[in-house]
C-alpha positions as a printed NumPy array, in Angstrom:
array([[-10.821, -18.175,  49.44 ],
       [-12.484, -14.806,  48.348],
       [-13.069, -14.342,  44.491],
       [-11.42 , -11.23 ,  43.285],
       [-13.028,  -8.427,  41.243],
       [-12.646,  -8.788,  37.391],
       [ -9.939,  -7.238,  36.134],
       [ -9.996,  -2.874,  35.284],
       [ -8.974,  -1.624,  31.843],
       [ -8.194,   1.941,  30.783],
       [ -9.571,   2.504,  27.304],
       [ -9.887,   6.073,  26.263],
       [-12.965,   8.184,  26.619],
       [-14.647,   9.963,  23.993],
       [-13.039,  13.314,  23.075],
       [-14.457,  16.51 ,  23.853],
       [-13.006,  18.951,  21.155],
       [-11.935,  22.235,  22.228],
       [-14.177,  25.187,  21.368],
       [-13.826,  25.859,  17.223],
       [-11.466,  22.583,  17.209],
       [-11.87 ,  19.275,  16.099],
       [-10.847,  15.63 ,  17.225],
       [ -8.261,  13.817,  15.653],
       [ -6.684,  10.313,  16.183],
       [ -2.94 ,  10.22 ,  14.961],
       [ -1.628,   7.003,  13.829],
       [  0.958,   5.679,  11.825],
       [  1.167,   2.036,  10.417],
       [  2.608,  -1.044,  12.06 ],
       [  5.948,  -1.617,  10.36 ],
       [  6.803,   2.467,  10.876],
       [  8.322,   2.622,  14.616],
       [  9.069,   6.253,  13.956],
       [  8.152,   9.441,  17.212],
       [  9.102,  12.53 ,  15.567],
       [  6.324,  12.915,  12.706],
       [  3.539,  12.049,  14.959],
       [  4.763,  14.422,  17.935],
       [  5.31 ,  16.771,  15.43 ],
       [  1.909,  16.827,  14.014],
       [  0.249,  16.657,  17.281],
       [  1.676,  19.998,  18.778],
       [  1.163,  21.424,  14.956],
       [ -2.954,  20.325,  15.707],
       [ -2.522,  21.405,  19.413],
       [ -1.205,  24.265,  18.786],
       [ -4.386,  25.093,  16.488],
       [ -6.976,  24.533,  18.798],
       [ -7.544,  20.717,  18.118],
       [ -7.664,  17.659,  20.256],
       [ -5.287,  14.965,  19.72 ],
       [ -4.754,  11.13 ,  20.584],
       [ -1.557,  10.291,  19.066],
       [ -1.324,   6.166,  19.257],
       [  2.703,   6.423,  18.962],
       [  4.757,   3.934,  16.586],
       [  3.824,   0.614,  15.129],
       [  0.223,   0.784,  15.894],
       [ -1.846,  -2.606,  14.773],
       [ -4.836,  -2.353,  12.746],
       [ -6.968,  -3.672,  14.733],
       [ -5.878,  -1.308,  17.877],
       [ -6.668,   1.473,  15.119],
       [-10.27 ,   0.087,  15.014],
       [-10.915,  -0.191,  18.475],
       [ -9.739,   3.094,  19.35 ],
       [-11.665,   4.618,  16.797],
       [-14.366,   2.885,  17.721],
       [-14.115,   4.176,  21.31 ],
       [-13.456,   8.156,  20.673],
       [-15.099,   8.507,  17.188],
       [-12.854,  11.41 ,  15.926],
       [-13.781,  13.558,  13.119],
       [-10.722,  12.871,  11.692],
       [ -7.96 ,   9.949,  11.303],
       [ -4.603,  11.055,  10.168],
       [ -2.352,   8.279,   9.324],
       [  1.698,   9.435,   8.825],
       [  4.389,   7.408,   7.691],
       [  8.117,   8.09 ,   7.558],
       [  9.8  ,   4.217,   6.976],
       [  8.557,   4.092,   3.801],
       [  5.881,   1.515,   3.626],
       [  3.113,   3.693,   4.208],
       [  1.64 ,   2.016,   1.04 ],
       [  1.232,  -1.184,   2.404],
       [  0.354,  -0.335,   6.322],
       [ -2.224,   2.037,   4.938],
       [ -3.968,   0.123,   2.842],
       [ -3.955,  -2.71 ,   5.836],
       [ -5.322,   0.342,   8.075],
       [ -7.764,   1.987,   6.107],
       [ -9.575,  -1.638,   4.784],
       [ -9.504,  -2.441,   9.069],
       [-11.4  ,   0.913,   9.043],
       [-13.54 ,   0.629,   6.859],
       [-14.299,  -2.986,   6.871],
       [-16.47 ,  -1.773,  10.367],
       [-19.603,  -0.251,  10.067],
       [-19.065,   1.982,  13.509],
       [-15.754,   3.571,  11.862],
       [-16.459,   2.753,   8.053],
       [-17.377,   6.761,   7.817],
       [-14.682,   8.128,   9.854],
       [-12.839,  10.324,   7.311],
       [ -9.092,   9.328,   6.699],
       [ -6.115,  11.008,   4.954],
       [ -2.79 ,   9.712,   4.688],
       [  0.8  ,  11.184,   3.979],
       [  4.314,  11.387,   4.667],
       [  6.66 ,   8.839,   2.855],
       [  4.395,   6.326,   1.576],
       [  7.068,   4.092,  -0.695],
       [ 10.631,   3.693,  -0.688],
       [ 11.133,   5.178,  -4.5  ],
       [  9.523,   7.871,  -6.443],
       [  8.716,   5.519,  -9.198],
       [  5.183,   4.437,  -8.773],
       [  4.367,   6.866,  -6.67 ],
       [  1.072,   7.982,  -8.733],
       [ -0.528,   4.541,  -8.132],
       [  0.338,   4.025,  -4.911],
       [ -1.877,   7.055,  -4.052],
       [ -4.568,   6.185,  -5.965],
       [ -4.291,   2.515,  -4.384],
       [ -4.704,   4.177,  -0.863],
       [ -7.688,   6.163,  -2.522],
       [ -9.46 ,   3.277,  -4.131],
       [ -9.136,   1.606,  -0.508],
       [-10.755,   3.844,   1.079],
       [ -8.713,   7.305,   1.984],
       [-10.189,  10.686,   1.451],
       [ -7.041,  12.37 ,   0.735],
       [ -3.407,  11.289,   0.229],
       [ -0.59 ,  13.764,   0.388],
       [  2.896,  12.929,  -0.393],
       [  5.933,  13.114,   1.158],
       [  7.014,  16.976,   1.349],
       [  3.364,  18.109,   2.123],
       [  2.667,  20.586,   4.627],
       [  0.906,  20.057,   7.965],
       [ -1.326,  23.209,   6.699],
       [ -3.127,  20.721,   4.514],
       [ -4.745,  19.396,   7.855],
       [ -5.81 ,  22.376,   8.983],
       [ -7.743,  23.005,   5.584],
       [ -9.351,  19.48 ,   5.945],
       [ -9.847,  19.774,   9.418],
       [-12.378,  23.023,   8.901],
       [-14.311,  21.292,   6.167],
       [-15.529,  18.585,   8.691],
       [-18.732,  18.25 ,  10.402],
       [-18.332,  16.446,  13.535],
       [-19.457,  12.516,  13.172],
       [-20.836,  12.143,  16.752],
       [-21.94 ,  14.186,  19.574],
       [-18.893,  15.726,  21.358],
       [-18.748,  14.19 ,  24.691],
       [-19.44 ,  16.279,  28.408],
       [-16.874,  19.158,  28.763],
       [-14.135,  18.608,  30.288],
       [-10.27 ,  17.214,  30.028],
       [-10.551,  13.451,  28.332],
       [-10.128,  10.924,  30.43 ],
       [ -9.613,   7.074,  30.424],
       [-12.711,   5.252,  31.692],
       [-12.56 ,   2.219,  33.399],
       [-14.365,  -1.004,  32.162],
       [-14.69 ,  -4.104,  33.194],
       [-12.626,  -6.857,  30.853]])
C-alpha cells in the first residue's frame, strides 16, 4: 500500500500593500458573530488604497496570533458590535502581545465595547493598560483609521508584488 503525501494547508501569504497603502488585519472578538462592521470597514480601507484580511465573526485568539504571525500587518483593527468588546479584547490583545513575533504589531480597538455606558471610561483604559494603542468608542468614525493608518511605518518588508495569495505548507 503506497504512503500518501502529508496533508496541504492554505495559510495566508504575506501582504503586499498597495502603492501609498498599508496592511491591515480586521478582526473582531470571539463571542461577537457579527458581518456588517467588519465588511463595512474593509471596503471603507479598500476603498482608500489599503489592503485588507478581514478574519469574519467569532475569531479565536489564538487564530488572531497565528495569522498575524503569518502576514505581519502594520496594523490590527479589532471591532466589536455585541457588546463585549471589553472582555474579547483584552483576551485578544494579551494573545498578541504575549508573542514576541506580534508583541509590536500596533492595535486599536472600537465599536461597542460594553453593554452600558456606565463604566465606559475604565473599560478603555483597561484595553489600554493591556496593551491597545488606541481605543475609540462606539459612534467613532472609520476616518480615525485612516489618520492612524498614515502615521505607521511598515513593521516588515512588504512582500513580492503582486495579488496575495495563500501558500501551501506542509502540516
Amino acid at each position: 500500500m503506497a504512503q500518501s503525501a502529508a496533508p496541504q494547508l492554505l495559510r495566508p501569504a504575506p501582504q503586499a500593500a498597495p502603492a501609498g497603502g498599508r496592511r491591515v488585519l480586521l478582526t473582531t472578538g470571539s463571542s461577537d458573530a457579527h458581518t456588517w462592521n467588519l465588511v463595512h470597514l474593509q471596503l471603507f480601507l479598500e476603498e482608500h488604497g489599503h489592503s485588507v484580511l478581514n478574519l469574519g465573526p467569532c475569531v479565536p485568539e489564538e487564530l488572531l496570533v497565528d495569522t498575524a504571525r503569518l502576514t505581519m500587518p502594520d496594523l490590527v483593527v479589532f471591532s466589536s458590535v455585541n457588546g463585549h468588546g471589553h472582555l474579547d479584547g483584552l483576551r485578544a490583545v494579551r494573545a498578541l502581545r504575549a508573542e514576541s513575533d506580534t508583541r509590536d504589531i500596533p492595535m486599536i480597538a472600537g465599536g461597542l465595547l460594553g453593554i452600558s455606558p456606565e463604566g465606559a471610561a475604565q473599560r478603555s483604559a483597561d484595553l489600554l493598560e493591556a496593551g491597545f494603542d488606541a481605543v475609540h468608542p462606539d459612534g467613532t468614525g472609520p476616518e480615525v483609521l485612516l489618520e492612524r493608518l498614515a502615521e505607521l511605518v511598515p513593521l516588515a518588508a512588504p512582500a513580492p508584488a503582486g495579488p496575495a495569495r495563500a501558500e501551501r505548507v506542509a502540516a
